[in-house]
C-alpha positions as CSV (number, residue, x, y, z in Angstrom):
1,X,-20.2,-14.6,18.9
2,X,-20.4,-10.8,19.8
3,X,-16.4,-11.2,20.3
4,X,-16.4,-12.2,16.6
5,X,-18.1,-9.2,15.1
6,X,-15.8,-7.1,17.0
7,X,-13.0,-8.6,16.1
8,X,-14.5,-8.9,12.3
9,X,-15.2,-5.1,12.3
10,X,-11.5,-4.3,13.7
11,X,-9.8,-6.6,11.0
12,X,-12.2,-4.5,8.4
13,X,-11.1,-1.1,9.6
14,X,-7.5,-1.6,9.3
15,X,-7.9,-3.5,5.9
16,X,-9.9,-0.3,4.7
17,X,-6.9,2.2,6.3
18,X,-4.6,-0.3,5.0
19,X,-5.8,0.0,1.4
20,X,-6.2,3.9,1.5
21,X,-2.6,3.8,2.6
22,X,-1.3,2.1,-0.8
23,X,-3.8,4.0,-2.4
24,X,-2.0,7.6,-1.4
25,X,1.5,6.4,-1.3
26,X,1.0,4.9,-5.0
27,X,-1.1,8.5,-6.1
28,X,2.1,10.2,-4.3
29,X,4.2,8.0,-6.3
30,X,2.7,9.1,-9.1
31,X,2.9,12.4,-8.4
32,X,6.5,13.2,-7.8
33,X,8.2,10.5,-10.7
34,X,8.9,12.7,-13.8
35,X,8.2,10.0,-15.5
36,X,5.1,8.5,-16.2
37,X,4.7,5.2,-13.6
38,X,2.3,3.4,-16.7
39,X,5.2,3.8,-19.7
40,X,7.6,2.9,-17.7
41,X,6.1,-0.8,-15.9
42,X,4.2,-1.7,-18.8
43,X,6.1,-0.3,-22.3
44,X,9.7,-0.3,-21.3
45,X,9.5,-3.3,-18.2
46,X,11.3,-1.0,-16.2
47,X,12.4,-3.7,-13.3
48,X,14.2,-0.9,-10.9
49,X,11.3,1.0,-10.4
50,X,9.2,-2.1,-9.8
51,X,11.4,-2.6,-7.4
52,X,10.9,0.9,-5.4
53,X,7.4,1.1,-5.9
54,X,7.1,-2.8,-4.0
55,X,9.4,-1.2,-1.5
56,X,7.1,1.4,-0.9
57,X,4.7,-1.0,-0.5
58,X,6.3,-3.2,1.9
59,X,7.1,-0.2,4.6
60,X,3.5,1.0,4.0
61,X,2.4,-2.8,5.4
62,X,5.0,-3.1,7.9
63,X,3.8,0.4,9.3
64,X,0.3,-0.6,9.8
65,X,1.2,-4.3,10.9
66,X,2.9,-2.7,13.5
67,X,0.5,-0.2,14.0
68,X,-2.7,-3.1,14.5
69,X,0.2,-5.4,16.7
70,X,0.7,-2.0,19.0
């Protein structure tokens, strides 16, 4: 049972760093588009940058995936 709490507290760690993770690569995002992110999913649909903002988000999970595998 003590194994499990570890292991429980581990998984909750790197789902916290994880979500911090998105959290600054989508606020970076943000940061550097000249264009604003919300006009451009939402109003005008705008597929391609859908598409490079779930990119983003892919190598972000890879990175820690491999960072929790070692």
């Amino acid at each position: 049972m003590e194994q499990l709490g570890h292991t429980l507290l581990i998984t909750l760690a790197y789902v916290g760093l994880g979500l911090v993770l998105f959290a600054f690569a989508f606020w970076i995002i943000t940061k550097i588009s000249p264009v604003s992110i919300k006009k451009e999913l939402e109003d005008d649909q705008n597929t391609a940058l859908a598409i490079v903002i779930a990119s983003v988000i892919i190598g972000i999970a890879l990175i820690v995936s491999a960072a929790i595998h070692g």
